[in-house]
N, C-alpha and C positions, 0 to 999 in steps of 0.2 A: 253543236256550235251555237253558239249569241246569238239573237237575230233570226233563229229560222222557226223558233217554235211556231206552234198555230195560234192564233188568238184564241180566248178563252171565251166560247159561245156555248150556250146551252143547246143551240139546238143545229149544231156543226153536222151532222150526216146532213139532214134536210138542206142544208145551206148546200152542201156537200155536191147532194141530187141535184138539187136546181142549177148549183152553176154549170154540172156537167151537161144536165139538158140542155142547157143555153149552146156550151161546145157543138153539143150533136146539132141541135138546130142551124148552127154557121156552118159549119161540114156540109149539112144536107143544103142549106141556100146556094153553098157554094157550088153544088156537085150535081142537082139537078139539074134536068137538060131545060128547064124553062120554070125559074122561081116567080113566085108572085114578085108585083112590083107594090112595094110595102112606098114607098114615095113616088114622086111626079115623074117622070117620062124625063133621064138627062141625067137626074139629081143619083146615080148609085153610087159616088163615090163619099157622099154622106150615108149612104147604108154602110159601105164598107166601113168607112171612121169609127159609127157607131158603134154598130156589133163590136169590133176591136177593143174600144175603149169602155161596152159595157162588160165584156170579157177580164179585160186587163184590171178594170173596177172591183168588179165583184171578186177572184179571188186574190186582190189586194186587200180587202177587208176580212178575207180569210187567215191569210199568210202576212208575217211582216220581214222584213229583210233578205233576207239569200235569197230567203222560197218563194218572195214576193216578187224580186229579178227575175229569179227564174222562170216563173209563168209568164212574166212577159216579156221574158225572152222567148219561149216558148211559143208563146201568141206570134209575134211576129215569124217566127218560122213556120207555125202553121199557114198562117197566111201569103206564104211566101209557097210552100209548098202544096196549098189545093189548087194555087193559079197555074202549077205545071200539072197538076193533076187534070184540072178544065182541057188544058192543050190534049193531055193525053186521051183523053176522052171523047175526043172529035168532030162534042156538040159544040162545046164554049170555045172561049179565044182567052189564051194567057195575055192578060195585060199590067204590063208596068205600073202604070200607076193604080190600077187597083191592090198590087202590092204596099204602093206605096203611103198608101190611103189606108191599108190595113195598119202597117207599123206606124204609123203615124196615130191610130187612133189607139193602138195599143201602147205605146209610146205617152200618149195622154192621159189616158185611164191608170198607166203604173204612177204618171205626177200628181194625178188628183187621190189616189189612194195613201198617196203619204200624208195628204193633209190632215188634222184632227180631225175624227169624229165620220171620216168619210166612211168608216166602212158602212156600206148598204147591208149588210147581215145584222151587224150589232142594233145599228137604228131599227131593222126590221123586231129582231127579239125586245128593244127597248119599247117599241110600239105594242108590241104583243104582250107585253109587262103591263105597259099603263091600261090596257086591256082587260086587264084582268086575268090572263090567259098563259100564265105561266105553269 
């Protein structure tokens, strides 16, 4: 289909690893029984946004069209889905608006991926170019 191929990166597996690290890394924030506090005391619905929105960023710069939707549709259901996993798990507390805080930031990260030049992969490999280091 139109629209779903992958962008055209030199160095898409590595891109590939890290964004999925990244995944694993929200998983695991989400799902320990006690994450570090990466901000101030109050502020985790700006972790939440973030992570989402660096998520929904990064493989928007991967993916354009269908496949770009799809991951962040994707995104928000994940996010939707490790908050029932916290209740399940009967250290953390499902909350609404960390939900809501997640698709929100995933939600952002898919508008800022449509704009030129946003992908963070490409710019990385264009850096790595003027580097010398291709």
């Amino acid at each position: 289909m139109r629209g779903t191929l992958p962008r055209p990166l030199r160095y898409r597996a590595l891109w590939m690893t890290v964004g999925w690290l990244l995944v694993a890394l929200v998983v695991w924030g989400s799902l320990t029984p006690s994450p570090p506090e990466a901000l101030p005391a109050g502020s985790d619905k700006l972790e939440h946004v973030g992570s989402y929105l660096v998520l929904a960023l990064w493989f928007g710069g991967l993916y354009s069209g269908l496949a770009r939707n799809g991951y962040a549709l994707a995104f928000v259901a994940m996010g939707v889905g490790l908050e029932f996993l916290q209740q399940a798990g009967g250290v953390r507390h499902l909350e609404v608006q960390d939900m809501l805080a997640n698709a929100f930031g995933a939600g952002l990260g898919w508008l800022l991926s449509r704009l030129p030049g946003a992908s963070i992969p490409a710019r990385l490999e264009a850096l790595l170019a003027g580097l010398g280091l291709r």
